[in-house]
C-alpha positions in Angstrom: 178.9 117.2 94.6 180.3 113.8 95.9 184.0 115.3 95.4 182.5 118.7 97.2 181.7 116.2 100.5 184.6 114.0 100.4 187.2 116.7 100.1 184.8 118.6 102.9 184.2 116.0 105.2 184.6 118.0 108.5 183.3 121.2 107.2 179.7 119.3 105.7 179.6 117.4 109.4 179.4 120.8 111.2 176.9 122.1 108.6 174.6 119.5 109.1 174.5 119.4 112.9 174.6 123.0 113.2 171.1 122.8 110.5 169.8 119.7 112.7 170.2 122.0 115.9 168.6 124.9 114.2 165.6 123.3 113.0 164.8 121.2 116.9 164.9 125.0 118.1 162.6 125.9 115.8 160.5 123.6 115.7 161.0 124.0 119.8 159.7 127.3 119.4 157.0 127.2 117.2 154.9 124.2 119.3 156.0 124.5 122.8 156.3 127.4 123.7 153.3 128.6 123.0 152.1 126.1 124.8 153.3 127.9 128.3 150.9 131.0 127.3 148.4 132.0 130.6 145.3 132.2 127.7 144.1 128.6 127.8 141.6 129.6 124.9 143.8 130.9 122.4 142.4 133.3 119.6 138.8 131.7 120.3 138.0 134.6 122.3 138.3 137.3 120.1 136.1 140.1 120.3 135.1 138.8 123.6 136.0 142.9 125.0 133.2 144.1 122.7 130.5 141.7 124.7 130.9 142.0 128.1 128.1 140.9 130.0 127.7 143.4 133.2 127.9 142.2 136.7 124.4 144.7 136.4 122.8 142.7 133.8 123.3 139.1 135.5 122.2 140.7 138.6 118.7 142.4 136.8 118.6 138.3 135.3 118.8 136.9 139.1 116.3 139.3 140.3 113.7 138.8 137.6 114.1 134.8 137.6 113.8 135.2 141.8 110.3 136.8 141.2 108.8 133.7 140.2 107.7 132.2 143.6 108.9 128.7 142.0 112.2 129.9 141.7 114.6 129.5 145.3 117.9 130.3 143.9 120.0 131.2 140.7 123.7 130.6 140.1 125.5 132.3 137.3 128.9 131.4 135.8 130.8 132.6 132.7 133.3 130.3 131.1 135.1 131.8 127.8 132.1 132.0 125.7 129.5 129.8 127.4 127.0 131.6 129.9 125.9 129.1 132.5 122.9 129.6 134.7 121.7 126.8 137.4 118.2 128.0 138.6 116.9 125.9 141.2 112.6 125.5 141.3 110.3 123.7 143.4 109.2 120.4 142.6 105.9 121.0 141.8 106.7 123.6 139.2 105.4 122.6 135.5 107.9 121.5 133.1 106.9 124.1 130.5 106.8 127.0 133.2 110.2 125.8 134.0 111.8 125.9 130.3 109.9 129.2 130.0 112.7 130.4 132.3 115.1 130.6 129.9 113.0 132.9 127.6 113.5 135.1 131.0 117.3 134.9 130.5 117.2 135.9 126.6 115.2 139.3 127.2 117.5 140.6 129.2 120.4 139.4 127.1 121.4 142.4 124.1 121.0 140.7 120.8 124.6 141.3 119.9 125.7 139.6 122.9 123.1 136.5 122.4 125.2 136.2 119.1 128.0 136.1 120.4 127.6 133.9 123.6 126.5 130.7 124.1 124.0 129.6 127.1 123.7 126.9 128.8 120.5 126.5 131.7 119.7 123.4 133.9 117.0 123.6 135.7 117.1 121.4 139.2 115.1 121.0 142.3 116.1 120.6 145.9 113.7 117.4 146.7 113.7 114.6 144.5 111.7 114.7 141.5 111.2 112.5 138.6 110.9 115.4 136.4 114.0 117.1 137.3 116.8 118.3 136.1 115.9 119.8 132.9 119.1 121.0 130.8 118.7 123.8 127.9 121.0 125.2 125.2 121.2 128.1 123.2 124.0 128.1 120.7 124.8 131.9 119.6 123.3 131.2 115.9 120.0 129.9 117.6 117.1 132.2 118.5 115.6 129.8 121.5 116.7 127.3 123.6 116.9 123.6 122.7 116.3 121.2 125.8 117.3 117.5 126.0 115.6 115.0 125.7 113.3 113.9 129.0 114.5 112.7 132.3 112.7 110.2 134.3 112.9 107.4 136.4 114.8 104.5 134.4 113.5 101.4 136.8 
C-alpha cells in the first residue's frame, strides 16, 4: 500500500480531493437544503388533510360561545396543530362559568379531530380584573381542558 501511494503520488492527491469535494456536497445536500423547504413544520403535520376543521364549524363555535351574554367577542386562530381561541367575558363573569367555555368548544369539536388537535383557550376581559386572564389546554390525548394555575394581584 505504501509503495501503491508513493509510486501514485499525483493520482492518490486527486482521489482524495475529488472524495473530500464529494462528501461537502453531500453532506451540503443532505442538511441544508432542506432547510430552504416553504413547510416550516416538516413531517409533523401529517394527516393534517384528514382533519380539517371547517370555516363552518369555527363559525357554529363563535356563535354558540356569543350566546352567553358574558361573552363580547371570540377570536379563532389555527397554527399547525394547535387550535387557539381568545374569548373575551365581562368582568363580573364567575371563574367556573368562564372555564365552562371550553366545554362549549369541545362539543362542537368531532372526536377524531379533538384527537388530533391540540387547543389552547384564554379567557380575558376588557376592564381590569384580578381574576383575569384565565389560560386552558387540551392536549389531543386529554379528554378536558387543564387551566393554569390562578392569577391574581402579586402586591
Amino acid at each position: 500500500m505504501k509503495t501503491f501511494v508513493k509510486n501514485h503520488k499525483k493520482q492518490c492527491l486527486i482521489g482524495g480531493i475529488i472524495f473530500l469535494i464529494l462528501f461537502i456536497i453531500i453532506m451540503l445536500w443532505l442538511f441544508i437544503v432542506p432547510l430552504f423547504s416553504d413547510n416550516k413544520y416538516g413531517d409533523r403535520l401529517k394527516g393534517i388533510e384528514d382533519h380539517k376543521i371547517s370555516s363552518s364549524t369555527i363559525e357554529e363555535i363563535k356563535n354558540t360561545l356569543k350566546e352567553n351574554q358574558a361573552v363580547s367577542d371570540v377570536t379563532y386562530n389555527n397554527e399547525g396543530r394547535i387550535l387557539d381561541f381568545i374569548i373575551i367575558v365581562s368582568g363580573d363573569m364567575k371563574k367556573e362559568d368562564a372555564k365552562s367555555l371550553g366545554d362549549v368548544i369541545l362539543e362542537n369539536i368531532k372526536d377524531d379531530d379533538k384527537s388530533y388537535y391540540d387547543i389552547q383557550v384564554l379567557i380575558d376581559t376588557e376592564e381590569e380584573n384580578d381574576n383575569y386572564p384565565i389560560a386552558g389546554y387540551k392536549h389531543k390525548t386529554e379528554d378536558n381542558f387543564d387551566f393554569g394555575s390562578e392569577v391574581g394581584n402579586s402586591e
